[in-house]
N, C-alpha and C positions, 0 to 999 in steps of 0.2 A: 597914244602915248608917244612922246619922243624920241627920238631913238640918238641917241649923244657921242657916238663915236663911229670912225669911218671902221672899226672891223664891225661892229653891229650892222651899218648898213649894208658890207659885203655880205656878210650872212644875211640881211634881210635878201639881197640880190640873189644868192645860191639857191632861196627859199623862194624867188619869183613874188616877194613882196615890197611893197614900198617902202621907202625911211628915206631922212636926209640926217644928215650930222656936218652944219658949217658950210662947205663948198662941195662936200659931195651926196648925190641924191640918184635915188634908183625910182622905177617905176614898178619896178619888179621884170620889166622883158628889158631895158635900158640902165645901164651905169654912166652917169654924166661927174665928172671934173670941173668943176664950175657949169657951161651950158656945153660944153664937147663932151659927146659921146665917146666910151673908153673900152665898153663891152657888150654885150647885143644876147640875147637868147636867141638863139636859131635853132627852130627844130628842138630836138631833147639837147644842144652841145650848147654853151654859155662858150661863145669865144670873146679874148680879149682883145682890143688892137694896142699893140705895145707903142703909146706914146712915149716913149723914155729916149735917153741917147742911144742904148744897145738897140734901142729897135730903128733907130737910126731918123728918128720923129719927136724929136724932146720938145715941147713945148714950155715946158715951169716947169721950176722941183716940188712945189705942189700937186700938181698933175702928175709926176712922175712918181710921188709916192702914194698917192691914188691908184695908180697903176700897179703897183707894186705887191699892193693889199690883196688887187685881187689875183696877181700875175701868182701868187704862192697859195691861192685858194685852188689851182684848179691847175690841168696837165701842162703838160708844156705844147704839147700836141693842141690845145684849145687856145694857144697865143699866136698872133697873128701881126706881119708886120702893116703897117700903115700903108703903104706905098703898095701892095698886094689885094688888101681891101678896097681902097681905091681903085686899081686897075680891075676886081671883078666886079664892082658897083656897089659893094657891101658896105663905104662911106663914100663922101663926097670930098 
């Protein structure tokens, strides 16, 4: 079954299951913004990497409110800056 909207797919992601709606698509361990990854299952903690301006890594305001969806799904403690992910190898 489809799944038709990007808060369904965050909740498919919280849930560790797949869905797409439009531009954004989970695998259930991965959250992607088009094809960039935006959040990761690690372990039992779903961290995010804050692609937005506050996180100081804005790509779109698409991406950005994909981020956004899941940035308020989950602690603030499990958001993560870009440039930090990066520098421990957690993206590229």
């Amino acid at each position: 079954m489809p799944i038709s909207t990007n808060e369904n797919v965050v909740n498919a992601m919280m849930n560790q299951r797949s869905a797409r709606a439009g531009n954004l698509s989970t695998n259930g361990v991965s959250l992607y913004s088009y094809n960039l990854e935006v959040a990761r299952w690690i372990g039992t903690e779903l961290i995010v990497f804050d692609y937005t301006a506050t996180g100081n890594a804005y790509r779109s305001r698409t991406t950005s409110q994909h981020v956004g969806i899941i940035k308020r799904a989950v602690s603030k403690n499990n958001v993560m800056l870009v440039e930090f992910a990066e520098k421990t190898g957690l993206i590229k």
